[in-house]
Backbone as XML, in Angstrom:
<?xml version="1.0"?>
<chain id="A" units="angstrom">
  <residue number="1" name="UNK">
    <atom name="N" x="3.407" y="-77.464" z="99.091"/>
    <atom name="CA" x="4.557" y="-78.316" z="99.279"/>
    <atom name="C" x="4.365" y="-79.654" z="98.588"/>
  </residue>
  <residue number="2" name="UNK">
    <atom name="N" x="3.146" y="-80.064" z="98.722"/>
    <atom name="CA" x="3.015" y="-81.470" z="98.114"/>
    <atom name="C" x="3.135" y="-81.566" z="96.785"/>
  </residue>
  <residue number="3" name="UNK">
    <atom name="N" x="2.474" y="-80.820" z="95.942"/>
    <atom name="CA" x="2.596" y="-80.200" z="94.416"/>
    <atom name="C" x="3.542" y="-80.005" z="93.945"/>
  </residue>
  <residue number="4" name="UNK">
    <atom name="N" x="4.636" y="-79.487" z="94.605"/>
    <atom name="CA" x="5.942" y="-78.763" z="94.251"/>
    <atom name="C" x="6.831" y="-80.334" z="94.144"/>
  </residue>
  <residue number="5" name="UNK">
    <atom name="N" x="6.253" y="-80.999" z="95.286"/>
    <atom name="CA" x="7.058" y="-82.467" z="95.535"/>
    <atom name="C" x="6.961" y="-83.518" z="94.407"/>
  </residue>
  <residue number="6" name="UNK">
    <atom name="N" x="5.400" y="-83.560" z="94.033"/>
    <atom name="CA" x="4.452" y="-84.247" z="93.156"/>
    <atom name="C" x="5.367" y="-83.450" z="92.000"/>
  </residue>
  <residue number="7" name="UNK">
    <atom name="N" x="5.464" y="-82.852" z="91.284"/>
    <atom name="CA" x="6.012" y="-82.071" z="90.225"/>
    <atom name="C" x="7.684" y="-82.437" z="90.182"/>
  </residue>
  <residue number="8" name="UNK">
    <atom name="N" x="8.082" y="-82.873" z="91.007"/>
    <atom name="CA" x="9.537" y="-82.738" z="90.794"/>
    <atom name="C" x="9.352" y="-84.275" z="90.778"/>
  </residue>
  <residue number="9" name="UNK">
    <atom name="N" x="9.088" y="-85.271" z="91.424"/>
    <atom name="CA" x="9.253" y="-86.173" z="91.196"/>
    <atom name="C" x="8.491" y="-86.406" z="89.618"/>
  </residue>
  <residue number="10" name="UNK">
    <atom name="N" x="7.675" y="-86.235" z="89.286"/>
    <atom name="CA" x="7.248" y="-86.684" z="87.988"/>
    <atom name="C" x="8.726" y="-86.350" z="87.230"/>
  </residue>
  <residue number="11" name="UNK">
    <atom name="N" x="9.257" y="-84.509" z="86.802"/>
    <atom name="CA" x="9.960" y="-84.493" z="86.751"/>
    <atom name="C" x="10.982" y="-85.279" z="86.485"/>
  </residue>
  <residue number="12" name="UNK">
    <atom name="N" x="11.481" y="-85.764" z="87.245"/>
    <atom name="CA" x="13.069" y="-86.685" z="87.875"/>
    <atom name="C" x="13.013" y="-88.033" z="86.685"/>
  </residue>
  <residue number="13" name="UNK">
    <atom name="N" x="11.387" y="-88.829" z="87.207"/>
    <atom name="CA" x="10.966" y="-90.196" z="86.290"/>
    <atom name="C" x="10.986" y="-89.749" z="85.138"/>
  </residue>
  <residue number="14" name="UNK">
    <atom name="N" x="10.334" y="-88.280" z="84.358"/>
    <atom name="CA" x="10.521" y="-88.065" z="82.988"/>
    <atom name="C" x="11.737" y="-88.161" z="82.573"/>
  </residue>
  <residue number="15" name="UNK">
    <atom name="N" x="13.208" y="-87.437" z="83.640"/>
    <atom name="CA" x="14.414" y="-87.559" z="82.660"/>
    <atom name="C" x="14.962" y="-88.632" z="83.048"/>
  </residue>
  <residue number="16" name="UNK">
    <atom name="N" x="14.779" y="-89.640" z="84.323"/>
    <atom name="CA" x="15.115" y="-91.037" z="84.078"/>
    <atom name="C" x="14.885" y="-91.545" z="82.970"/>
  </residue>
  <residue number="17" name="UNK">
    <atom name="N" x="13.674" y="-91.631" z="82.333"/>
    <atom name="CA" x="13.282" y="-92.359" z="81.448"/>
    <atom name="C" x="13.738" y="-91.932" z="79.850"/>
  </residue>
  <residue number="18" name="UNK">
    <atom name="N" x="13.655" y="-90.760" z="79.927"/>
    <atom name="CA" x="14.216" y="-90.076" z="78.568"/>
    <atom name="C" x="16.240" y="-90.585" z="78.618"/>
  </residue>
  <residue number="19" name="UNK">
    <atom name="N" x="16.267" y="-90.783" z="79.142"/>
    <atom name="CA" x="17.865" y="-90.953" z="79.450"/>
    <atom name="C" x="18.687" y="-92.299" z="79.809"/>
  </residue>
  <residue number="20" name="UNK">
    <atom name="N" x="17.681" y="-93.266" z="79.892"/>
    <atom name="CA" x="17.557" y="-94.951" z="79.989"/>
    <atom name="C" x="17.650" y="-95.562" z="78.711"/>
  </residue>
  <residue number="21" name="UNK">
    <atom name="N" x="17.889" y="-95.147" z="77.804"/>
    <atom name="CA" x="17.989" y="-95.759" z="76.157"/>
    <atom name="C" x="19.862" y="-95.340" z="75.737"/>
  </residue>
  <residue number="22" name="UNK">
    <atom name="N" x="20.417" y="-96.111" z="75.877"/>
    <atom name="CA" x="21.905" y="-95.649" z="75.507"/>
    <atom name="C" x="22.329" y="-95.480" z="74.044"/>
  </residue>
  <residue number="23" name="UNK">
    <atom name="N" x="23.002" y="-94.689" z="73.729"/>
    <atom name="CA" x="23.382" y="-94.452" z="72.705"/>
    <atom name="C" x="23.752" y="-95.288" z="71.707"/>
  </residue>
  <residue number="24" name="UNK">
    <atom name="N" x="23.602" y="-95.994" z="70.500"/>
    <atom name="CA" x="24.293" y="-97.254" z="70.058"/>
    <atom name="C" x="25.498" y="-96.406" z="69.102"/>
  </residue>
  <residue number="25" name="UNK">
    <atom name="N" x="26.548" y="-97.054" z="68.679"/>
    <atom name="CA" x="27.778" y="-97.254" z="68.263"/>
    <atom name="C" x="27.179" y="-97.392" z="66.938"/>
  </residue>
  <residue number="26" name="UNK">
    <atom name="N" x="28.082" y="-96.255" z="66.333"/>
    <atom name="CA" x="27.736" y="-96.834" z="64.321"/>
    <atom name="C" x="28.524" y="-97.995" z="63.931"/>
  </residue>
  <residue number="27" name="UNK">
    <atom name="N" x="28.981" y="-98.537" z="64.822"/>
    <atom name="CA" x="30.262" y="-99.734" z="64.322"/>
    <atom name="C" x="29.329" y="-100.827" z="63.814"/>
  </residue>
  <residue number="28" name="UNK">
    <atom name="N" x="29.556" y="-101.340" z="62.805"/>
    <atom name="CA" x="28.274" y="-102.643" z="62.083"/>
    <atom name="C" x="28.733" y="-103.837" z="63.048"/>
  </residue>
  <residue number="29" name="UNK">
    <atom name="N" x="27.651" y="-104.436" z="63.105"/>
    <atom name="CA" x="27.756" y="-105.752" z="63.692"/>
    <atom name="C" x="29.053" y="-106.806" z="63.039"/>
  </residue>
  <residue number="30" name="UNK">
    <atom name="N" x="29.550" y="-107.616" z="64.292"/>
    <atom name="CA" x="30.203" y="-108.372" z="63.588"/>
    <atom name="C" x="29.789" y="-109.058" z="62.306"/>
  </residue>
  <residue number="31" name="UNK">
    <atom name="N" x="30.592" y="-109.756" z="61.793"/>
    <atom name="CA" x="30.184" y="-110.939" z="60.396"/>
    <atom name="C" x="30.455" y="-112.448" z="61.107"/>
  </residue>
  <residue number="32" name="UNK">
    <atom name="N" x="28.874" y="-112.832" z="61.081"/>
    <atom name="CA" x="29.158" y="-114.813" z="61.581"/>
    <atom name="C" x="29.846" y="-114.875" z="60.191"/>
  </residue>
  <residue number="33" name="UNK">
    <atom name="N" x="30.073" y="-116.449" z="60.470"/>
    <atom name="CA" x="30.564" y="-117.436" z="59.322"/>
    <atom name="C" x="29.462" y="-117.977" z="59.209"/>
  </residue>
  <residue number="34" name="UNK">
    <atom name="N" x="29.244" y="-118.519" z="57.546"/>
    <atom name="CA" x="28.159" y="-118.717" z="57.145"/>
    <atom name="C" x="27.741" y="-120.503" z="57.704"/>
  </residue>
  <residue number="35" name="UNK">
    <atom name="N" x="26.639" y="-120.940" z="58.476"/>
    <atom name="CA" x="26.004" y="-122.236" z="58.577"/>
    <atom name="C" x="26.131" y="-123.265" z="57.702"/>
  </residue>
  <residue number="36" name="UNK">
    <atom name="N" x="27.491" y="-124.008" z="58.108"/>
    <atom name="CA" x="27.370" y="-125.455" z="56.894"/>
    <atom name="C" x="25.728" y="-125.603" z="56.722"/>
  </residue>
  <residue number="37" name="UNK">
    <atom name="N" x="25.190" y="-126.222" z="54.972"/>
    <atom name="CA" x="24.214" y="-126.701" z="54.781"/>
    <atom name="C" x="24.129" y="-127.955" z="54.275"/>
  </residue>
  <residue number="38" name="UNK">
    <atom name="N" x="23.125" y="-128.533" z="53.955"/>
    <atom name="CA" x="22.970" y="-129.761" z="53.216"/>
    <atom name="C" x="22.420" y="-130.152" z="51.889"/>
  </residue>
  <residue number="39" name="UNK">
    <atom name="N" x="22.881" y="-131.169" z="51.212"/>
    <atom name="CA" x="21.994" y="-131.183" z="50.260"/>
    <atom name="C" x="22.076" y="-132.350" z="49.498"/>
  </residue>
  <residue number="40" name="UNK">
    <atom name="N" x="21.210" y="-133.455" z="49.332"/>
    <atom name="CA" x="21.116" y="-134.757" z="49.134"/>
    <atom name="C" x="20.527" y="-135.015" z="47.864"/>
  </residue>
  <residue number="41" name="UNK">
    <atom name="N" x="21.221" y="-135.753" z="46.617"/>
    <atom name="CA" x="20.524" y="-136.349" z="45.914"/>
    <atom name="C" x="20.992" y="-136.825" z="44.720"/>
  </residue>
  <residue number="42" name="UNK">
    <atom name="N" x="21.004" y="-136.622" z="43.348"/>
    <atom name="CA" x="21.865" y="-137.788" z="42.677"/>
    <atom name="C" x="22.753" y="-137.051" z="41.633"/>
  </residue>
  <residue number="43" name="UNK">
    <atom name="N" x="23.917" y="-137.195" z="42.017"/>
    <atom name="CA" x="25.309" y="-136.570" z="40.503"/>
    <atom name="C" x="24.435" y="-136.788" z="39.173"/>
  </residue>
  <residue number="44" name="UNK">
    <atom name="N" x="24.922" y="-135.738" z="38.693"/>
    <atom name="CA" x="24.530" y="-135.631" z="37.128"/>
    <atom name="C" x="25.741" y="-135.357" z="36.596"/>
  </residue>
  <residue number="45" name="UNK">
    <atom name="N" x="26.744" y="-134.622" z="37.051"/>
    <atom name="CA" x="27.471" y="-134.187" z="36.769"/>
    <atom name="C" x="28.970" y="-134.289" z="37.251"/>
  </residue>
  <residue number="46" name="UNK">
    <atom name="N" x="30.124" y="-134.712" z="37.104"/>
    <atom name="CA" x="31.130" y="-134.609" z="38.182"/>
    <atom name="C" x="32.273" y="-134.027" z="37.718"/>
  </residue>
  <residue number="47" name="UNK">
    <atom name="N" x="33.068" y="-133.166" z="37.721"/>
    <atom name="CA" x="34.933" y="-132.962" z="37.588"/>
    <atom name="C" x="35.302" y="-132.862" z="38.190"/>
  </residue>
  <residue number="48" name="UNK">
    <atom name="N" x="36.782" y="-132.621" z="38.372"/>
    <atom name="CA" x="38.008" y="-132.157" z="39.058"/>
    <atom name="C" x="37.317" y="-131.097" z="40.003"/>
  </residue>
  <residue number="49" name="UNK">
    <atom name="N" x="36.656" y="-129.706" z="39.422"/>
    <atom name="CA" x="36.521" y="-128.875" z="40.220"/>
    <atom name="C" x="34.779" y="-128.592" z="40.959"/>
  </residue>
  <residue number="50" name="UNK">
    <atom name="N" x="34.076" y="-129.435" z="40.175"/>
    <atom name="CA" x="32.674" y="-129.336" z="40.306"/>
    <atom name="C" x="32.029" y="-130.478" z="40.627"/>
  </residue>
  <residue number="51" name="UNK">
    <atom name="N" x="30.800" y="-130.481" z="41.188"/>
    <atom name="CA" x="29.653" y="-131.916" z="41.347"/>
    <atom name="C" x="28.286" y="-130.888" z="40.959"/>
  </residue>
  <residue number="52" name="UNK">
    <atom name="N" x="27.484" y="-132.010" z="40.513"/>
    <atom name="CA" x="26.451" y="-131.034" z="40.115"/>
    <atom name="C" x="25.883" y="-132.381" z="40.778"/>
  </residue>
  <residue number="53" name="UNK">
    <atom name="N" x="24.657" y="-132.230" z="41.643"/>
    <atom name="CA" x="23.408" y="-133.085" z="42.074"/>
    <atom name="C" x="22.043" y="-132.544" z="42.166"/>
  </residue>
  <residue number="54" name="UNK">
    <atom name="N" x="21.115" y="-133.282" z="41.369"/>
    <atom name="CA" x="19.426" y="-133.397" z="41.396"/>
    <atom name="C" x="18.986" y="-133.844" z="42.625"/>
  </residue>
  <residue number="55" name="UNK">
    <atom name="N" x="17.917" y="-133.347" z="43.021"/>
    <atom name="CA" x="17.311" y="-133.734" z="44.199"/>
    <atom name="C" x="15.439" y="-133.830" z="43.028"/>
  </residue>
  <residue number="56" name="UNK">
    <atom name="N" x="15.309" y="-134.966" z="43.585"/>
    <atom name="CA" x="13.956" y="-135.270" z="43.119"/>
    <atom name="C" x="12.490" y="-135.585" z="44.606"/>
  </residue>
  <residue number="57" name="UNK">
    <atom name="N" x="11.610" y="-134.953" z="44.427"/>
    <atom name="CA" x="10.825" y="-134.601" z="45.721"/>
    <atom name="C" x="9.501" y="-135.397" z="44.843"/>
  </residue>
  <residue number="58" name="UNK">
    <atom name="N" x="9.009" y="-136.477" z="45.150"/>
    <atom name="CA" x="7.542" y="-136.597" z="44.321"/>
    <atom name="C" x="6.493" y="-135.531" z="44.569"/>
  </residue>
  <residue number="59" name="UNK">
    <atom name="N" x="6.169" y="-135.326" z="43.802"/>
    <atom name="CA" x="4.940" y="-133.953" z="43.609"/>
    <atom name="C" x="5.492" y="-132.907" z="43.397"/>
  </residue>
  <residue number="60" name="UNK">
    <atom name="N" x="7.270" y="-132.790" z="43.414"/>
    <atom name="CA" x="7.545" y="-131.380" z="43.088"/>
    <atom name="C" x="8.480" y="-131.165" z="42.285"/>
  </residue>
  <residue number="61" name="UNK">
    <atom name="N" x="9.028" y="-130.136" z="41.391"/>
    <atom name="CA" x="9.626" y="-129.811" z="40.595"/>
    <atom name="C" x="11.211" y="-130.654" z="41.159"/>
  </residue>
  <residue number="62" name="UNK">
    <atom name="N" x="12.337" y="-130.773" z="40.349"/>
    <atom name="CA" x="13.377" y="-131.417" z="40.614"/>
    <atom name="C" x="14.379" y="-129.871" z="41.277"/>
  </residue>
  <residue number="63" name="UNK">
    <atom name="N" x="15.300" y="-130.324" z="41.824"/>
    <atom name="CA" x="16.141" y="-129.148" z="42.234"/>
    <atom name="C" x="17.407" y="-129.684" z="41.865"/>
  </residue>
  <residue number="64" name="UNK">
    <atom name="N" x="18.119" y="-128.841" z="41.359"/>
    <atom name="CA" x="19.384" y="-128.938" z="40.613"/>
    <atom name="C" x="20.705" y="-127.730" z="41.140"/>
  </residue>
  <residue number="65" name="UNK">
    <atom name="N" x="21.576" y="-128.362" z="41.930"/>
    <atom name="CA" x="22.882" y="-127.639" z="42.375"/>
    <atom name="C" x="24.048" y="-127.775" z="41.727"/>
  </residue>
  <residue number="66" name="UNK">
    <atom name="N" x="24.882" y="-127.122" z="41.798"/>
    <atom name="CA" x="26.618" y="-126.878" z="41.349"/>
    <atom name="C" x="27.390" y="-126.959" z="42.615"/>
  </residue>
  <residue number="67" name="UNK">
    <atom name="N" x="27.803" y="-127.257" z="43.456"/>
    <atom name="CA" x="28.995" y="-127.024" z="44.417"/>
    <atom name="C" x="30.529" y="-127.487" z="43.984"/>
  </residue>
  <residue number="68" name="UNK">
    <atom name="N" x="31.046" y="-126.374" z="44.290"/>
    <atom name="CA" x="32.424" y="-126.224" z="44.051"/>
    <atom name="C" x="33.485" y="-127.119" z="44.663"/>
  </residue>
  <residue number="69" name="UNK">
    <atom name="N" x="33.931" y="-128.057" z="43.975"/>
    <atom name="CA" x="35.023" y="-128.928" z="44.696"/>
    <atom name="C" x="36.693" y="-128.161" z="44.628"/>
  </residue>
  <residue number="70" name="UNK">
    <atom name="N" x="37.218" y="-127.714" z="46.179"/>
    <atom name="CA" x="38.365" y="-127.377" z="46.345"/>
    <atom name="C" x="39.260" y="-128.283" z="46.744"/>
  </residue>
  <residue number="71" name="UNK">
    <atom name="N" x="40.247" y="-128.214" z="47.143"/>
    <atom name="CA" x="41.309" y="-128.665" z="47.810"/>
    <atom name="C" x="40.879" y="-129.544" z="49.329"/>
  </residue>
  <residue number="72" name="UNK">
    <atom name="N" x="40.451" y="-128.329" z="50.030"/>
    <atom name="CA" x="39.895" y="-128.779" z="51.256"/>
    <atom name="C" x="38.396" y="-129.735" z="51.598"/>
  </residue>
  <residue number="73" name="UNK">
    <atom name="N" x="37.900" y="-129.317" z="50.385"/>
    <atom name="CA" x="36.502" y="-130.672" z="50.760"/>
    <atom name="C" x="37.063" y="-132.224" z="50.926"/>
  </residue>
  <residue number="74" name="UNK">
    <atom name="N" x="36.387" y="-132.700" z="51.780"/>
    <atom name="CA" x="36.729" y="-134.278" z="51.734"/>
    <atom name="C" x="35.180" y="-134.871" z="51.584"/>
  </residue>
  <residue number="75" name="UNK">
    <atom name="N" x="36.385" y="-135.889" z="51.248"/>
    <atom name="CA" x="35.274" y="-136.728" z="49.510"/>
    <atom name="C" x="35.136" y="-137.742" z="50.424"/>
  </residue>
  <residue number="76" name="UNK">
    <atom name="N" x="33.883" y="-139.226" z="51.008"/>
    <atom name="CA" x="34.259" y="-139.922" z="51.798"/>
    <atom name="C" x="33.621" y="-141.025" z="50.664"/>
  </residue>
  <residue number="77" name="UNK">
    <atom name="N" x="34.027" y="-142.120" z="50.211"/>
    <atom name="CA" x="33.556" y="-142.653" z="49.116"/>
    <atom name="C" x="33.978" y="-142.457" z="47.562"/>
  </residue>
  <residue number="78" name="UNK">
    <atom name="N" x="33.905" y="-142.913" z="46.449"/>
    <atom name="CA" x="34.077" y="-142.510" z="45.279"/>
    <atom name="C" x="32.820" y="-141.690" z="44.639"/>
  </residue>
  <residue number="79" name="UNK">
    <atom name="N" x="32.838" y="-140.693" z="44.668"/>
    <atom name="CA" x="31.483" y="-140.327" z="43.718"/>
    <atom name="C" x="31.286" y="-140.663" z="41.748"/>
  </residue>
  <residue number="80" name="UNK">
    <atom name="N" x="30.505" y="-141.305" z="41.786"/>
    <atom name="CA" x="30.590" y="-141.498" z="40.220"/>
    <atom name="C" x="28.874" y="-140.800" z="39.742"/>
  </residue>
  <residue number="81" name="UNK">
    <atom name="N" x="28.752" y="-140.595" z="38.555"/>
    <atom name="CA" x="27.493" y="-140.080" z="38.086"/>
    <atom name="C" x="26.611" y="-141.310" z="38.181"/>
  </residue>
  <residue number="82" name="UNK">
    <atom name="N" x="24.986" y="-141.121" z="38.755"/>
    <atom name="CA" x="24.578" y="-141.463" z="39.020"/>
    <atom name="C" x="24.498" y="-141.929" z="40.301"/>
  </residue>
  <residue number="83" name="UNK">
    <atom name="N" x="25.252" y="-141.882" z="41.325"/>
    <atom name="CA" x="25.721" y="-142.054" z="42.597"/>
    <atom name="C" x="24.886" y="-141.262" z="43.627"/>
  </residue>
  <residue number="84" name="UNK">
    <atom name="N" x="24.411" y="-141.666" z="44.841"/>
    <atom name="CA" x="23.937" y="-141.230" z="45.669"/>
    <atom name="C" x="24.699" y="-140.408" z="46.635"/>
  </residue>
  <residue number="85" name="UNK">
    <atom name="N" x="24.515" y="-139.151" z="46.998"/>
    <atom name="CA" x="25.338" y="-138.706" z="47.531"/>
    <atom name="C" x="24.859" y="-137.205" z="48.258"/>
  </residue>
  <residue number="86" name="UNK">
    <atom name="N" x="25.289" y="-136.937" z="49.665"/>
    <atom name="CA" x="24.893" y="-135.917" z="50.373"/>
    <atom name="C" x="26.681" y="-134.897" z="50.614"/>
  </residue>
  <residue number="87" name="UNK">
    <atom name="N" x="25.937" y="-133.597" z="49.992"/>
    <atom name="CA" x="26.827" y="-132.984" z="50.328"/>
    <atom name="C" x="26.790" y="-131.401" z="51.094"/>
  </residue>
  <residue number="88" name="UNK">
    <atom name="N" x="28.047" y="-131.277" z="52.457"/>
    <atom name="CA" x="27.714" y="-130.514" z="53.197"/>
    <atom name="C" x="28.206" y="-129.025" z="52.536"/>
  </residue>
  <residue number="89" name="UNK">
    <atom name="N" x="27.879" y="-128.165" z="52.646"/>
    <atom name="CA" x="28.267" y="-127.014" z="51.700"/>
    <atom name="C" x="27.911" y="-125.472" z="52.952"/>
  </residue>
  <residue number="90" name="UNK">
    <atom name="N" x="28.780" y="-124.688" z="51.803"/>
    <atom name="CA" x="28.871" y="-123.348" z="52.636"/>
    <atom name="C" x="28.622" y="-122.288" z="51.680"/>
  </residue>
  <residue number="91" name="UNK">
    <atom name="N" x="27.667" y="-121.297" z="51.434"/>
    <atom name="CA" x="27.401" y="-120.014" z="50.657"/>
    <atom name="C" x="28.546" y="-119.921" z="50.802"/>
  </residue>
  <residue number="92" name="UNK">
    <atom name="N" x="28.963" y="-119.117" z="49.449"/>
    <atom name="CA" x="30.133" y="-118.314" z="49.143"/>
    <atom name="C" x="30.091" y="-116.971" z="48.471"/>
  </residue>
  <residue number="93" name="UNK">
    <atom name="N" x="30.819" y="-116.511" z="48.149"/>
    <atom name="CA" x="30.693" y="-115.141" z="47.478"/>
    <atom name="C" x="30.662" y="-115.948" z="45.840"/>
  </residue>
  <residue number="94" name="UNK">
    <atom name="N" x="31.402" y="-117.135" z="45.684"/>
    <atom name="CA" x="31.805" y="-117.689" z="44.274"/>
    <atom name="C" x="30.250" y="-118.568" z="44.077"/>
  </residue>
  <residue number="95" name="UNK">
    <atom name="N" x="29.372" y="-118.619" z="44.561"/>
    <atom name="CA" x="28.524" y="-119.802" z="44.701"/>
    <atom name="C" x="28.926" y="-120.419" z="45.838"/>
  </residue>
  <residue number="96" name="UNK">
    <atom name="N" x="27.943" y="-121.731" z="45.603"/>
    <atom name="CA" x="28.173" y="-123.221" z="47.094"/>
    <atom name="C" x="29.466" y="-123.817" z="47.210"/>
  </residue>
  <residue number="97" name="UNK">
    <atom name="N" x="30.417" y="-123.300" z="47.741"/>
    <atom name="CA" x="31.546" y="-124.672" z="48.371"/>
    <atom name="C" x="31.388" y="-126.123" z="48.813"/>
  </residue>
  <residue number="98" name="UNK">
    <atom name="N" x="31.874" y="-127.239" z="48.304"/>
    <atom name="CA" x="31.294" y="-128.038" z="49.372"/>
    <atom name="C" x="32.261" y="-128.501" z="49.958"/>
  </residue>
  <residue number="99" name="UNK">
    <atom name="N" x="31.964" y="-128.479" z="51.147"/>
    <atom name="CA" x="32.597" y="-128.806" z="52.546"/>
    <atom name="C" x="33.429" y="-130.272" z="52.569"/>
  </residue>
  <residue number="100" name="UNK">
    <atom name="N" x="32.100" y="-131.464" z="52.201"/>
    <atom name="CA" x="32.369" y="-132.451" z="52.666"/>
    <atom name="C" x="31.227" y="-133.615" z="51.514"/>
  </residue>
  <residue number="101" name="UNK">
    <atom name="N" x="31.528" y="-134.551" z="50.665"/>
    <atom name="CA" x="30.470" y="-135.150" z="50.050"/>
    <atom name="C" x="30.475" y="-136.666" z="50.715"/>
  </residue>
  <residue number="102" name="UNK">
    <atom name="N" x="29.743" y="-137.355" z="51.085"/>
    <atom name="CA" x="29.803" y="-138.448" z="51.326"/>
    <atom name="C" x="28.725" y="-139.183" z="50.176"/>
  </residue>
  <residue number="103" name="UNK">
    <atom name="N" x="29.339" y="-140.528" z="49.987"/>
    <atom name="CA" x="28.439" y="-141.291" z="48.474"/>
    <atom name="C" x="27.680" y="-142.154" z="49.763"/>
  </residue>
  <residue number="104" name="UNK">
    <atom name="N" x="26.829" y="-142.537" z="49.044"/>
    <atom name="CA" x="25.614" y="-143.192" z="50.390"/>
    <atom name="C" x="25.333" y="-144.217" z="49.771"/>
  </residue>
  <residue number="105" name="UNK">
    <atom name="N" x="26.063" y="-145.016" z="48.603"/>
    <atom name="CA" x="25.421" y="-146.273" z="48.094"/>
    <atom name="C" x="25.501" y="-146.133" z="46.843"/>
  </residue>
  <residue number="106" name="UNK">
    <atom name="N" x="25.064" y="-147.356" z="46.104"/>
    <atom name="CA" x="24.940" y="-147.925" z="44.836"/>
    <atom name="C" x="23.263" y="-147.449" z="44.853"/>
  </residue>
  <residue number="107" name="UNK">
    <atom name="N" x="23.026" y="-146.765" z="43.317"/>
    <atom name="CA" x="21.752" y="-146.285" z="43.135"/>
    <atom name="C" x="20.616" y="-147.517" z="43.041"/>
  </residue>
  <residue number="108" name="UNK">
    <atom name="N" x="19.599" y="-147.167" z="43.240"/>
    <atom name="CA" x="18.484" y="-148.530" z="43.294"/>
    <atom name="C" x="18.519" y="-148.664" z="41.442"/>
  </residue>
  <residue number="109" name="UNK">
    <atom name="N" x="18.342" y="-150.150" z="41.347"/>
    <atom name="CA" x="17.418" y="-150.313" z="39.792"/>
    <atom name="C" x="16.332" y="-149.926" z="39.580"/>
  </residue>
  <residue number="110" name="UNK">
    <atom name="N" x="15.929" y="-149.154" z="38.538"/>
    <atom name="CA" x="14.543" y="-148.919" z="38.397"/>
    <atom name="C" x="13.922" y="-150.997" z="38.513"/>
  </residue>
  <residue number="111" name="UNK">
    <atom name="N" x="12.266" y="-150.575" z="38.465"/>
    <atom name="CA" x="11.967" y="-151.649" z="38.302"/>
    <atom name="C" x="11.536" y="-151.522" z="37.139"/>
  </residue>
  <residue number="112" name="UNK">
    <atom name="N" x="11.085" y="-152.672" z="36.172"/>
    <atom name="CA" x="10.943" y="-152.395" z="35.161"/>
    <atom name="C" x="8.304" y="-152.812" z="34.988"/>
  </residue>
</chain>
């Protein structure tokens, strides 16, 4: 009797357990929206539809972006080349959008 008992209960916990993992759905996960990013450093470049800004890091290579100026970015400041300026941006399928540029100042003089 005890064996027979011992056996069925093991039993029972084996197909609890085999049967505790639910089935998942082939449906793909939703799609987030992509994380505004950032990116700070000096126009090289400016038009109607584009800003191009260098970011300079001492000890490291320079980094150089394109973000796309639309309709909807707001500009807070005048950006002119050479201008300091951080801009908030969003991956796109087209490249970087940018969101939002703010100019942060008149560039320093070198010293001489």
């Amino acid at each position: 009797m005890n064996v027979r008992f011992l056996s069925c209960l093991a039993m029972s916990v084996f197909l609890a357990s085999a049967s505790s993992n639910p089935l998942r759905s082939q449906d793909p996960a939703p799609t987030v929206p992509p994380r505004d990013q950032f990116f700070s450093g000096i126009v090289t470049a400016l038009t109607e539809t584009s800003v191009t800004v260098t970011r300079t890091v001492l000890g490291k290579e320079s980094t150089v972006r394109t973000f796309t100026i639309t309709p909807e970015t707001h500009i807070v400041g005048k950006p002119k080349t050479k201008s300091r300026v951080t801009v908030r941006f969003v991956p796109d399928e087209n490249g970087d959008r940018a969101v939002r540029i703010i100019v942060r100042g008149a560039p320093q003089p070198k010293k001489p």
